[in-house]
C-alpha positions, 0 to 999 in steps of 0.5 A, spaced: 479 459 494 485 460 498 485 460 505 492 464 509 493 461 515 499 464 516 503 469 512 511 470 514 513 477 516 516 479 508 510 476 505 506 481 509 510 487 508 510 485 500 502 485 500 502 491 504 507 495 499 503 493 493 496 495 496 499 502 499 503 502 492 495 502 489 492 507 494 498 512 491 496 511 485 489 512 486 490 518 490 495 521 485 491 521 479 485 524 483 490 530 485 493 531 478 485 530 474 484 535 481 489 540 478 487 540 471 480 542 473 482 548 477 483 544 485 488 547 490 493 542 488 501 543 491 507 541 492 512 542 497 520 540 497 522 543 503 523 551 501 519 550 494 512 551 494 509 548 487 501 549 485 497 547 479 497 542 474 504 542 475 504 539 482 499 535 479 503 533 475 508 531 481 503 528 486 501 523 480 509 521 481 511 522 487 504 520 492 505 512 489 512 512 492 511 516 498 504 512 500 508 505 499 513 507 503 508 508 509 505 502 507 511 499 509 512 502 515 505 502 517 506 494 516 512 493 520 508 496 525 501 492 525 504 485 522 504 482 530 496 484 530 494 482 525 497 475 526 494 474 532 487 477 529 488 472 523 491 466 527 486 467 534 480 471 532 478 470 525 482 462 525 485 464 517 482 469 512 478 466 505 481 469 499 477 468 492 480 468 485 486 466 481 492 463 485 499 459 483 501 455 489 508 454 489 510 450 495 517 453 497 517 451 504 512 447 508 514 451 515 514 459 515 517 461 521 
């Protein structure tokens, strides 16, 4: 078991990237596999309007790339809440599973 206490500001935005990054994958499979069975898919590139498996196609690359950078930029806005809400509230989360504990350096700030 883990338990973060802390985490610094990089980390978190790592963390963040990678769970948004996730989403968008999810999210743009759905949207292809949406597509292939006649949903109402599109995709716009300002003046190009593009529907159909194509698009499909296009959201299952482009919605992982446009999702993480949201998930980064919504990180840098909630890094603050969430370090007051885990430092005050919750007094450290507790995480189960397979980790490697590299010791880099003892104080985060």
């Amino acid at each position: 078991m883990l338990e973060i206490k802390k985490i610094n500001f990089v980390s978190f935005i790592k963390l963040c990237a990678v769970i948004a990054c996730s989403w968008g994958i999810v999210l743009g499979l759905l949207l292809f596999i949406s597509s292939i069975f006649g949903g109402n898919v599109y995709c716009n590139f300002g003046s190009i309007h593009i529907t159909g498996v194509i698009a499909g196609i296009m959201n299952m690359f482009l919605f992982p790339i446009i999702i993480t950078i949201g998930g980064i930029l919504l990180s840098v806005v909630i890094y603050l809440p969430f370090k007051f809400i885990n430092a005050y509230v919750l007094k450290g989360i507790k995480l189960k599973g397979v980790f490697n504990i590299i010791e880099e350096n003892k104080d985060l700030e």
